[in-house]
Backbone as JSON, one array per atom type, in Angstrom:
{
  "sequence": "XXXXXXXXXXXXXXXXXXXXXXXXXXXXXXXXXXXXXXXXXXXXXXXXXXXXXXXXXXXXXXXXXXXXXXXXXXXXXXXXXXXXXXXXXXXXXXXXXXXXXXXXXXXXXXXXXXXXXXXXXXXXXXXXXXXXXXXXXXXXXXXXXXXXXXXXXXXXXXXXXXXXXXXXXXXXXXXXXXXXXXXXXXXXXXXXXXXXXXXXXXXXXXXXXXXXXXXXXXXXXXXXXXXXXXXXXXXXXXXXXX",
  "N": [[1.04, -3.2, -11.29], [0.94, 0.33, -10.38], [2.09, 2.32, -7.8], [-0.01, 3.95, -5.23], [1.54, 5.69, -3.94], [4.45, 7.15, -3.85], [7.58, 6.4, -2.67], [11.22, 6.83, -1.53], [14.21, 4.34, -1.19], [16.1, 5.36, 1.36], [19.19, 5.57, 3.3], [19.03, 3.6, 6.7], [16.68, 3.19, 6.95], [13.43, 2.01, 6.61], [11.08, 0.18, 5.5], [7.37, -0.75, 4.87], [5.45, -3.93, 3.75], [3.14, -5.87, 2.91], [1.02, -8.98, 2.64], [-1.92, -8.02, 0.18], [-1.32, -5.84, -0.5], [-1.07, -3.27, -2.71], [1.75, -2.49, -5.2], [4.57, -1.39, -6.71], [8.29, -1.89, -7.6], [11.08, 0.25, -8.49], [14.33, -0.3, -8.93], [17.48, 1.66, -8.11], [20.91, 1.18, -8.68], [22.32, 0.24, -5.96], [21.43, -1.84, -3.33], [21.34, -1.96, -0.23], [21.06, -4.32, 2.76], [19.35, -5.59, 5.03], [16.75, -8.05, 3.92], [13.1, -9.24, 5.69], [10.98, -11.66, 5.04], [8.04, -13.22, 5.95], [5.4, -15.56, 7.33], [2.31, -14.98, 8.28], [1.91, -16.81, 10.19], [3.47, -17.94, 10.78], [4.14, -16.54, 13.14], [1.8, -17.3, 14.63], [0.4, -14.74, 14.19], [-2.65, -12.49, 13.65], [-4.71, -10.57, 12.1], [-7.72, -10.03, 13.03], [-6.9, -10.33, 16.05], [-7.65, -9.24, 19.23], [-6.13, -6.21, 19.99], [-4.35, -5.88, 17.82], [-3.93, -4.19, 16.3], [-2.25, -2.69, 17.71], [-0.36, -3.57, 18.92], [1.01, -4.39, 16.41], [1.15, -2.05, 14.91], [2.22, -1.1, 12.48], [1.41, -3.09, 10.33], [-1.04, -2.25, 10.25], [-3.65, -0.74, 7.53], [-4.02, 2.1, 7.61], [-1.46, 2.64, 8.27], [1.67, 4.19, 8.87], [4.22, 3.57, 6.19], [7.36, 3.45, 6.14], [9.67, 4.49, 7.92], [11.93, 6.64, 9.61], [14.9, 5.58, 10.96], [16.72, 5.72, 13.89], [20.43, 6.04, 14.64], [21.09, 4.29, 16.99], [18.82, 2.53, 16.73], [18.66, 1.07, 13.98], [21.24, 0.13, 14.38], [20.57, -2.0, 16.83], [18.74, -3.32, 15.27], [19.98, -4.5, 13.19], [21.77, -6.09, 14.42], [19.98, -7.86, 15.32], [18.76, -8.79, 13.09], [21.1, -9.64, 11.87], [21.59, -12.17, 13.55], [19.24, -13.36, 13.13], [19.75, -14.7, 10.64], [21.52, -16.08, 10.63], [20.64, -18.65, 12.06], [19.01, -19.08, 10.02], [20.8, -20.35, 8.58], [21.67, -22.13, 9.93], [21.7, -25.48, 10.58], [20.67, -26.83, 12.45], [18.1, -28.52, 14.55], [16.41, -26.86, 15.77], [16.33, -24.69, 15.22], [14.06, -22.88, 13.65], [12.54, -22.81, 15.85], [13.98, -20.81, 17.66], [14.26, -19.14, 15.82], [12.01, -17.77, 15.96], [11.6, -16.43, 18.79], [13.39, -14.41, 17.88], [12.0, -12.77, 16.25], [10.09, -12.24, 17.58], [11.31, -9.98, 18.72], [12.31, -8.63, 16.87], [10.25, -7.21, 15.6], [9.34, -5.93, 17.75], [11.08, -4.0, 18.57], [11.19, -2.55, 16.44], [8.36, -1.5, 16.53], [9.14, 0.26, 18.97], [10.44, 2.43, 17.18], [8.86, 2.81, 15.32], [6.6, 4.14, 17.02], [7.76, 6.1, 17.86], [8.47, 7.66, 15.97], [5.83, 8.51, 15.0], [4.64, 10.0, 17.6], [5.99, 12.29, 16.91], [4.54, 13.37, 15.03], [2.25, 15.83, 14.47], [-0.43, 16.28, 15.77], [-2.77, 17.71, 14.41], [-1.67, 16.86, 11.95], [-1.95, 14.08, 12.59], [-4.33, 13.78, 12.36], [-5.07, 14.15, 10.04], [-3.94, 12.73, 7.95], [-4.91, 10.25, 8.81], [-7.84, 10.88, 8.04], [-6.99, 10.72, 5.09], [-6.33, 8.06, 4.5], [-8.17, 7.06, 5.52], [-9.81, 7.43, 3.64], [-8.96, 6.49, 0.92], [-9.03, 3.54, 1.72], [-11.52, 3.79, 1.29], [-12.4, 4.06, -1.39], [-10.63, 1.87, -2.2], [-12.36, -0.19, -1.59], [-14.18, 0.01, -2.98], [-13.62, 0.2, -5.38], [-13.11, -2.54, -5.55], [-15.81, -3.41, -5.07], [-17.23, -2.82, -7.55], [-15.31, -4.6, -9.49], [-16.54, -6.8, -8.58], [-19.01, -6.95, -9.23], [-21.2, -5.24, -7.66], [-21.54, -2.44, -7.66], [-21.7, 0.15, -10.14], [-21.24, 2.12, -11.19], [-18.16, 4.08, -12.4], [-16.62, 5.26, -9.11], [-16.91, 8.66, -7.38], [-16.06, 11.84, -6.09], [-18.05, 13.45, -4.64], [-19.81, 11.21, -3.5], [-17.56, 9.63, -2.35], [-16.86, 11.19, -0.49], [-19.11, 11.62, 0.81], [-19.85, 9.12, 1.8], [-17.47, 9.37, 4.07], [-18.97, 10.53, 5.56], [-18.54, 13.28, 5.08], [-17.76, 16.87, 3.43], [-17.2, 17.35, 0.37], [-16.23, 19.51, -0.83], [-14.14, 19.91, 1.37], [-12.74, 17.73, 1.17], [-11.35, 17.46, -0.45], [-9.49, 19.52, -0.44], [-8.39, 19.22, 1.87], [-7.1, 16.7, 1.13], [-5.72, 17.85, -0.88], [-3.9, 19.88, 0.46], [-2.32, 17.92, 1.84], [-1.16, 16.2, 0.44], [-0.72, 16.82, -2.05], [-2.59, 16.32, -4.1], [-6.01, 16.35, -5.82], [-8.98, 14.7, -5.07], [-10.29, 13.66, -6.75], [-7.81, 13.46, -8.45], [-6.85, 11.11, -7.25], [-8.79, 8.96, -7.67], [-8.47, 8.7, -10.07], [-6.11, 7.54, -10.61], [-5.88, 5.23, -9.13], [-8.37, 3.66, -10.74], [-6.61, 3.63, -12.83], [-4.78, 2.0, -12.32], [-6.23, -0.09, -11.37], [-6.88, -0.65, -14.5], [-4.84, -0.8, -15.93], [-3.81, -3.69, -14.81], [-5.92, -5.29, -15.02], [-5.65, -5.37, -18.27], [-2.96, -6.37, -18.2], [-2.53, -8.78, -16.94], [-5.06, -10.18, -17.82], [-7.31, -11.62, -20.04], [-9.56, -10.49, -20.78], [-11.95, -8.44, -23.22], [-11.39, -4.89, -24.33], [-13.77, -3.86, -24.05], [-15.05, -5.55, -21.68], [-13.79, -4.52, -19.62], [-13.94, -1.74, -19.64], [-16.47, -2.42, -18.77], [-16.72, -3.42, -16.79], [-15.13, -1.68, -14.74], [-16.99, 0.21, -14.49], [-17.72, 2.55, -16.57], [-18.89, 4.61, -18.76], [-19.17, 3.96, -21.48], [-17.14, 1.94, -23.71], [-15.81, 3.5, -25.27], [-15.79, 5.82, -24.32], [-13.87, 4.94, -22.09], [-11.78, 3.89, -23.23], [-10.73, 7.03, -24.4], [-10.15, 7.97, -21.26], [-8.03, 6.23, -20.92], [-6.19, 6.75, -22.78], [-5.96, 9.51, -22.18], [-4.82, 9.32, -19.75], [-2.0, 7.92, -20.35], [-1.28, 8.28, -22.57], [-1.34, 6.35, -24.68], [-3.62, 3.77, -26.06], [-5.87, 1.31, -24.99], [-5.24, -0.8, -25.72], [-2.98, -0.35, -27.61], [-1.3, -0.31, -24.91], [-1.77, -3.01, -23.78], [-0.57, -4.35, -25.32], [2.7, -3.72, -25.64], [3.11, -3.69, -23.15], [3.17, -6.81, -22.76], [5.38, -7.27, -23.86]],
  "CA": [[0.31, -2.01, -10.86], [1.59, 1.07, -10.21], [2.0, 2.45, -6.6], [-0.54, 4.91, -4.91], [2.18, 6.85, -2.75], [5.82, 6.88, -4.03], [8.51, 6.2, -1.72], [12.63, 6.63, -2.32], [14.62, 4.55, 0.01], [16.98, 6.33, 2.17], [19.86, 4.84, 4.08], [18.69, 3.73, 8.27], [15.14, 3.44, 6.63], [12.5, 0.59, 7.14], [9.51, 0.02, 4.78], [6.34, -1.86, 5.42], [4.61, -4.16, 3.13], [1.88, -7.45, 3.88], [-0.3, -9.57, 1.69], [-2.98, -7.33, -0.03], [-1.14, -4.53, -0.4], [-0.19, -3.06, -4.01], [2.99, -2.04, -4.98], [6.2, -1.85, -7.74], [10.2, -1.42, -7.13], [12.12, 0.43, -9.26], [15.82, -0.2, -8.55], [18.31, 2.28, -9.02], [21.53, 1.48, -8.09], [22.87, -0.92, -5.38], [20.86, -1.48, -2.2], [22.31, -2.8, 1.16], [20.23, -4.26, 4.01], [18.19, -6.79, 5.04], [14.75, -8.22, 4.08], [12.55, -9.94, 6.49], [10.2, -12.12, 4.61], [7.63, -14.11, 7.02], [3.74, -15.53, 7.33], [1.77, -14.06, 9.39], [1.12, -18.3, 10.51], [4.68, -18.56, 11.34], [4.2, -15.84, 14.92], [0.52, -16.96, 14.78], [-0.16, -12.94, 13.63], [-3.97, -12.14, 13.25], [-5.1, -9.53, 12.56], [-8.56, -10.02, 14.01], [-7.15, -10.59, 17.03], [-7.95, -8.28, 19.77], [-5.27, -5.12, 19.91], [-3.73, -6.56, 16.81], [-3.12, -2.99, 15.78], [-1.55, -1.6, 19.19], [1.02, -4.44, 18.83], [1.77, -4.01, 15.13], [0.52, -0.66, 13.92], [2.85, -0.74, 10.99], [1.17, -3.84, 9.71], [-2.69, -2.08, 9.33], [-4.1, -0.09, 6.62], [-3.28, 3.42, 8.32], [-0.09, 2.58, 9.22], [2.94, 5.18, 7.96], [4.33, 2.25, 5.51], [8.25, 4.32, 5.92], [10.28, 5.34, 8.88], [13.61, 6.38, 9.72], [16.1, 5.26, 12.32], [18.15, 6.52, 14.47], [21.73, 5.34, 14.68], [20.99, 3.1, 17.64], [17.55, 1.9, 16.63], [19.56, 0.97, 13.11], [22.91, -0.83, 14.81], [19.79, -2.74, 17.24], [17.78, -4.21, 13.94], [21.25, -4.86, 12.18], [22.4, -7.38, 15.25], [18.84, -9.3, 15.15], [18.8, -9.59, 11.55], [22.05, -10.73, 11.63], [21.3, -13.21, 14.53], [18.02, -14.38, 12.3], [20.38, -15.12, 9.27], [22.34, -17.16, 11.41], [19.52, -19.22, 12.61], [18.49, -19.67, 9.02], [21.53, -21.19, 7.47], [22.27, -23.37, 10.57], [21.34, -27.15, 10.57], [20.06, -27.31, 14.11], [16.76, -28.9, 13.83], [15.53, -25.85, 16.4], [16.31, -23.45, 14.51], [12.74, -21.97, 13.8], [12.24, -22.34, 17.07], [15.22, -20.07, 17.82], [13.68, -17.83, 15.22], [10.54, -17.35, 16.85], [11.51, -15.15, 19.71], [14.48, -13.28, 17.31], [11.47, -12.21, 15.45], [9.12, -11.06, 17.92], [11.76, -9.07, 19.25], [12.97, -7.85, 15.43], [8.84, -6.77, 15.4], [8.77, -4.81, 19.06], [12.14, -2.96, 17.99], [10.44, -2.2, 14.98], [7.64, -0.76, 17.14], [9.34, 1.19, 19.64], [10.93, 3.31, 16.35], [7.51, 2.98, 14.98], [5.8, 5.25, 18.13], [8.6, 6.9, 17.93], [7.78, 8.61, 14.83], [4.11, 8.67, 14.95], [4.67, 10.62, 18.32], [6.82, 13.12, 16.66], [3.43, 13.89, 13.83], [1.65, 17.0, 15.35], [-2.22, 15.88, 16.16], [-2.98, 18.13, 13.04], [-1.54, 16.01, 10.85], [-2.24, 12.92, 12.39], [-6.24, 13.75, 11.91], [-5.22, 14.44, 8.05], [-3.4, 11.14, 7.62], [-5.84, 9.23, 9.22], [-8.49, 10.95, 6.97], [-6.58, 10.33, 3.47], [-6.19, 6.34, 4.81], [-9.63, 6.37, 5.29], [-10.72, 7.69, 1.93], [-8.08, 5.06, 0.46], [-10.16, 2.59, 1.81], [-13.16, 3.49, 1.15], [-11.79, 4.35, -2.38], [-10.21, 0.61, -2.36], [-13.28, -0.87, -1.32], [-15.99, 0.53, -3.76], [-13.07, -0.45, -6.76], [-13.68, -4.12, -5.53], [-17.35, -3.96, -5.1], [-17.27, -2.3, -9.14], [-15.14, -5.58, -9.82], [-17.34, -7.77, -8.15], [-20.36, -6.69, -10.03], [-22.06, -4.81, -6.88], [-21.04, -1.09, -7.92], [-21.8, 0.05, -11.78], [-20.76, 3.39, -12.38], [-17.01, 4.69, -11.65], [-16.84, 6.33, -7.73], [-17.13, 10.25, -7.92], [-15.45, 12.7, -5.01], [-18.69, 13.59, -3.64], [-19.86, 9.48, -3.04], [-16.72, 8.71, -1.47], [-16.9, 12.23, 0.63], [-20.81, 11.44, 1.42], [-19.36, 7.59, 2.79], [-16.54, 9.48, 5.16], [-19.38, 12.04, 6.38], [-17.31, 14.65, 4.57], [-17.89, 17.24, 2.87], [-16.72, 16.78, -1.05], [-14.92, 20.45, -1.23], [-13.45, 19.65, 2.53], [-11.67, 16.39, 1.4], [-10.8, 17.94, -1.7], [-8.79, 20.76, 0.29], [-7.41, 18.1, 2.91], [-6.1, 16.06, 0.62], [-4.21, 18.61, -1.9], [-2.92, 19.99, 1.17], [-1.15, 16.8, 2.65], [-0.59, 15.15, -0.83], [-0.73, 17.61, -3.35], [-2.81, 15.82, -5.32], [-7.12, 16.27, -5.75], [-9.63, 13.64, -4.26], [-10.37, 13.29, -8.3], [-6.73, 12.46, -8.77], [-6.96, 9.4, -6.27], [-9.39, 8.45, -8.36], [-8.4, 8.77, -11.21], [-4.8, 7.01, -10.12], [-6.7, 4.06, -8.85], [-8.63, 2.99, -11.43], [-5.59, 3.46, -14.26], [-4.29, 1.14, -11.82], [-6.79, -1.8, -12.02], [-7.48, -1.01, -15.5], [-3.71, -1.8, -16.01], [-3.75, -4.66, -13.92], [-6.58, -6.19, -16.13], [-4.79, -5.31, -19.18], [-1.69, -7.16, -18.07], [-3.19, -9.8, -16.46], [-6.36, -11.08, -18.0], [-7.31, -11.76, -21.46], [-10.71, -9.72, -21.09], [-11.31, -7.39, -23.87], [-11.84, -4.01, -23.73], [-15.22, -3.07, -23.82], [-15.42, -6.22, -20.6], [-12.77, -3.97, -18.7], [-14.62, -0.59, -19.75], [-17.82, -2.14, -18.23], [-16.54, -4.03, -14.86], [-14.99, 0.09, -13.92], [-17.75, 1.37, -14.63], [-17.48, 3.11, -17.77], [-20.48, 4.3, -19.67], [-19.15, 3.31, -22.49], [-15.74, 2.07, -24.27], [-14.97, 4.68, -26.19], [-15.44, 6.75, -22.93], [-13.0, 4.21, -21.01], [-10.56, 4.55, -24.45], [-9.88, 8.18, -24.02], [-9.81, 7.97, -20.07], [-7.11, 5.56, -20.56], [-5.08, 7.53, -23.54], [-5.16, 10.73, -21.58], [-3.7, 9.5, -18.81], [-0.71, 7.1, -20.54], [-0.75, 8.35, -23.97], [-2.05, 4.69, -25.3], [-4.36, 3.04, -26.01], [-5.83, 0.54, -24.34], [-4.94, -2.42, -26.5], [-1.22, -0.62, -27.09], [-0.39, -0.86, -23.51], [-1.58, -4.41, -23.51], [0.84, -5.09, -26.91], [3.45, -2.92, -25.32], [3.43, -5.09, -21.67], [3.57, -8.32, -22.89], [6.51, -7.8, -25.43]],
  "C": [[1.27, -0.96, -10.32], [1.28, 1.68, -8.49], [1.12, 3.69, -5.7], [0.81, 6.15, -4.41], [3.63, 6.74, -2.88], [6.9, 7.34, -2.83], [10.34, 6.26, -2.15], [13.25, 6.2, -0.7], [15.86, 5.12, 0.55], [17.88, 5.34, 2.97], [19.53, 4.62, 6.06], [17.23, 4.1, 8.15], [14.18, 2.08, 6.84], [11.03, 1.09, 6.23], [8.82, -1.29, 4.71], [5.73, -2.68, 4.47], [3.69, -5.62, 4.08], [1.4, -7.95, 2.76], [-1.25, -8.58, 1.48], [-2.41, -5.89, -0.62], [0.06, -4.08, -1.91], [0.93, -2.21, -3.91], [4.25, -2.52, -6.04], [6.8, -1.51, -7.1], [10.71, -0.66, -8.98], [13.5, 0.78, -8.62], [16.6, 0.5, -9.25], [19.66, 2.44, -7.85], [21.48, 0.84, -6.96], [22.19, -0.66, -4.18], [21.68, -2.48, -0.98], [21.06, -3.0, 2.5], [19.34, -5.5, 4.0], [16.82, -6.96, 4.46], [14.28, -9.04, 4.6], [11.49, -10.54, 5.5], [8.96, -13.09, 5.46], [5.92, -14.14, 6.7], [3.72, -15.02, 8.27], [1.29, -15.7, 10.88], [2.3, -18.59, 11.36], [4.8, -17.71, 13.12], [2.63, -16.36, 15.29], [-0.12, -15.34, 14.96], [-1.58, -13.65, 13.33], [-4.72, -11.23, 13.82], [-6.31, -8.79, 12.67], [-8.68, -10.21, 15.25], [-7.15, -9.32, 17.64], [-6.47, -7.2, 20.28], [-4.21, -5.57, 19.01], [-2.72, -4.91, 16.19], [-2.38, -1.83, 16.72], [-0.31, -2.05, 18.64], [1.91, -4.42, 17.59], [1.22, -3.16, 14.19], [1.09, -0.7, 12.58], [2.48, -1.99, 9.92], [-0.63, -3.78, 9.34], [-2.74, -1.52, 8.58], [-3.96, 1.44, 7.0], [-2.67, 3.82, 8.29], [0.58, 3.68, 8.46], [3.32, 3.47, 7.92], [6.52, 3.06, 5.83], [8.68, 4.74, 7.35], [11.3, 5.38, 8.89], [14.26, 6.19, 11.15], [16.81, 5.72, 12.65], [19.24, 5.62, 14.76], [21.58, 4.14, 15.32], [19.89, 1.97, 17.65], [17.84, 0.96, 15.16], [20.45, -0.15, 13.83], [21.68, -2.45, 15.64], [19.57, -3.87, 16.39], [19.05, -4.43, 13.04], [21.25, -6.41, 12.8], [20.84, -8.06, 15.04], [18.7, -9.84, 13.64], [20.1, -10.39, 11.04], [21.74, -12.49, 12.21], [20.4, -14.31, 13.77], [18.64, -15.29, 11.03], [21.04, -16.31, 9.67], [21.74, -18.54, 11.81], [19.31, -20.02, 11.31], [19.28, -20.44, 8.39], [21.96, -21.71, 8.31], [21.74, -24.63, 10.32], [20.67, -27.12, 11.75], [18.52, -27.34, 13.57], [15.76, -28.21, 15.06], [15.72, -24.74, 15.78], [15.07, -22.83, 14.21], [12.32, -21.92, 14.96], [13.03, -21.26, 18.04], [14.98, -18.86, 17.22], [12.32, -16.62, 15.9], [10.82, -15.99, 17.54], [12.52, -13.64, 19.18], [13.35, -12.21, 16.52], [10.57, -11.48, 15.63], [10.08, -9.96, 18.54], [12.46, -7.94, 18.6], [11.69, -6.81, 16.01], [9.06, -5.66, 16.81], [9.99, -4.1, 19.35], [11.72, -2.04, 16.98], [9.16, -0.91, 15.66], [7.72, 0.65, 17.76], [9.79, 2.41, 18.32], [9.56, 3.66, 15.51], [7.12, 4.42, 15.72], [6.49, 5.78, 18.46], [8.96, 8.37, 16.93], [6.84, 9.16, 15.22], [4.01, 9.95, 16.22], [4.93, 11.9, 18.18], [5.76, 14.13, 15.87], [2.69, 14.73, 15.07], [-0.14, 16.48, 15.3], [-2.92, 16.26, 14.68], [-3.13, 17.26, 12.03], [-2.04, 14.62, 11.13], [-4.04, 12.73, 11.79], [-6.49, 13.56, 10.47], [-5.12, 13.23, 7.49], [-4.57, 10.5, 7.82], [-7.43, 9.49, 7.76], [-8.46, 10.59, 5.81], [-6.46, 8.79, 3.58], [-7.77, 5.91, 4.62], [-10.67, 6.51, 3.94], [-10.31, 6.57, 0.91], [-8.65, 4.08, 0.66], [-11.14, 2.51, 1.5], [-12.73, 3.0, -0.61], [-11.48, 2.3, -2.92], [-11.29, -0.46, -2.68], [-14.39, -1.09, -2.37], [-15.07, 0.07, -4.99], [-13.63, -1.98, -6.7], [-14.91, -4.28, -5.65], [-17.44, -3.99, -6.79], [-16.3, -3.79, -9.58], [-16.2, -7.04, -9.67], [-18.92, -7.69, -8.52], [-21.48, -5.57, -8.67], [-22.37, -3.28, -6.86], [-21.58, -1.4, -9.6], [-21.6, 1.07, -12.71], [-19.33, 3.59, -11.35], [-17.15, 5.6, -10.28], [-16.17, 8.11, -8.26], [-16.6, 10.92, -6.45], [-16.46, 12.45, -4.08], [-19.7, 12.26, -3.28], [-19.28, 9.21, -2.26], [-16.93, 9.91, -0.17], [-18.2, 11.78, 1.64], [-20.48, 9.99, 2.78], [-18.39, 8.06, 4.04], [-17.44, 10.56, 5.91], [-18.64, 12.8, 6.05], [-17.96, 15.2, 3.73], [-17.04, 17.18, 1.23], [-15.34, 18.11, -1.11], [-13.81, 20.37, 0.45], [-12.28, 18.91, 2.53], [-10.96, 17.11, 0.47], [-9.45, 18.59, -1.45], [-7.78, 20.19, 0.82], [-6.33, 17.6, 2.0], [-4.73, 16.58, -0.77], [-3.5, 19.46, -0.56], [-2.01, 19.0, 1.76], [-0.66, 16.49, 1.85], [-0.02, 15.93, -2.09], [-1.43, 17.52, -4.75], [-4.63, 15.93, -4.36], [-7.68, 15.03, -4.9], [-9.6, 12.86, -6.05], [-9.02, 12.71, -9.32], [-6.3, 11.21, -8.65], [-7.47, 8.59, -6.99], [-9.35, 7.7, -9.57], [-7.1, 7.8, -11.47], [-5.16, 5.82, -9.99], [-7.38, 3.3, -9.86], [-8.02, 3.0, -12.84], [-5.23, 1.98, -13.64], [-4.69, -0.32, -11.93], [-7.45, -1.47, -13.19], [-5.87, -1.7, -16.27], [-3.56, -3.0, -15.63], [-4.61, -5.5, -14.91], [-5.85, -6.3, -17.83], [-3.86, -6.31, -19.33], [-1.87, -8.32, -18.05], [-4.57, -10.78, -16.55], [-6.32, -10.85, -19.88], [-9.0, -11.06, -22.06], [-10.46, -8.84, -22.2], [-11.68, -6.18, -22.98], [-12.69, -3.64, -23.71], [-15.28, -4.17, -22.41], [-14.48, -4.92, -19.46], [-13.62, -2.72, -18.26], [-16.03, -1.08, -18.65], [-17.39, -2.81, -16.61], [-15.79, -2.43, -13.91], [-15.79, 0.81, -13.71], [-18.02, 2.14, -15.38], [-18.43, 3.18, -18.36], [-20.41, 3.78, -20.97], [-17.65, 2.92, -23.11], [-14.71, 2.48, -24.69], [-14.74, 5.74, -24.95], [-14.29, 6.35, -21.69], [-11.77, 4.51, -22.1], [-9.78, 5.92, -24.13], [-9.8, 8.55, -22.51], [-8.35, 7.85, -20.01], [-5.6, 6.19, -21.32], [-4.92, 8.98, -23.01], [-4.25, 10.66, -20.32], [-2.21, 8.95, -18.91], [-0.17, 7.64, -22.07], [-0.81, 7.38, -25.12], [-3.08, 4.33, -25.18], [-4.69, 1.73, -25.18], [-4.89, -0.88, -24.81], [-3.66, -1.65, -26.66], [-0.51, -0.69, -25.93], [-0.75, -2.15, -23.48], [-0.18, -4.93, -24.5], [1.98, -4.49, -25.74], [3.84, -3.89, -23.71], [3.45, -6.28, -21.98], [4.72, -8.87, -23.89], [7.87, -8.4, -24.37]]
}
């Protein structure tokens, strides 16, 4: 699947991902730096627990996924990730227990540069952000129901606007000013996305694909799919599995 919100990383940068959360790499060119890999089982993380998202904002649905560091916030998260590496390729049969506290203290380093940003976003914007997260969701949400048989026609601007109490030409506005891109683009972005995704990944044909999106009809899901890639449905399936 392809990525809602493209990102390039930058050197003294930090990006967020979690379970659930889509997303490609394209590598270009040699990267340097750590990666933290971890359950959420291994700190006991959950994130139904109560101020789950005070403690690790950069791990909800909201969150800025992207921040940058400053020199000393950088040199900080160098020495613990070193420290953690250390931990990992020792023998000592405490070693995860050794990890433990290197990791809540990676995480509430992580934080302070976190609300360190976020602080910096002018109220303005944070109202905007927060708005385009929440359309994303909704947006997210109503694709799954339309998978899950509970939805039956493709979501439309003024649906998802009606669900945020919004006006349809309001969001519309919002979101080509922060993004640059329509509410109808989101849209439209999103479900290339899980119609690729089925493509790749399932052996449905296409008229089953056309009708679990929503699609009034096949031929109407056909040229959806060739105006936005230039293929057909069935040649991007040939075409991804060569």
């Amino acid at each position: 699947m392809l990525p809602e919100r493209p990102y390039h990383s930058l050197p003294s940068s930090l990006y967020f991902s979690y379970p659930g959360k889509l997303e490609s790499w394209q590598r270009i060119g040699a990267l340097r730096g750590p990666v933290v890999y971890f359950m959420g089982e291994f700190l006991g993380l959950d994130p139904s627990q109560a101020h789950f998202d005070e403690i690790y904002p950069y791990f909800t649905y909201d969150s800025e996924f992207f921040i940058m560091l400053t020199p000393d916030e950088n040199s900080d998260l160098s020495v613990l990730a070193e420290s953690m590496l250390k931990e990992i390729d020792s023998d000592s049969p405490d070693r995860f227990e050794m990890l433990k506290p290197l990791l809540q203290l990676y995480l509430r380093k992580i934080k302070r540069a976190y609300d360190r940003q976020v602080v910096m976003t002018s109220p303005d914007q944070k109202s905007k952000k927060f708005t385009l997260n929440q359309f994303r969701k909704k947006l997210d949400e109503y694709v799954i129901e339309l998978s899950a048989g509970t939805q039956s026609q493709t979501p439309s601007v003024s649906l998802l606007a009606e669900q945020l109490h919004l006006n349809a030409n309001y969001l519309n506005t919002l979101l080509k000013d922060l993004t640059g891109k329509t509410a109808s683009a989101f849209i439209q972005e999103r479900l290339m996305q899980e119609a690729k995704a089925y493509l790749m990944h399932t052996h449905l044909q296409v008229a089953e694909i056309s009708h679990k999106l929503g699609f009034g009809s096949p031929a109407y899901f056909n040229r959806f799919f060739k105006s936005n890639t230039g293929e057909t449905p069935l040649q991007f399936r040939k075409q991804s599995r060569l």
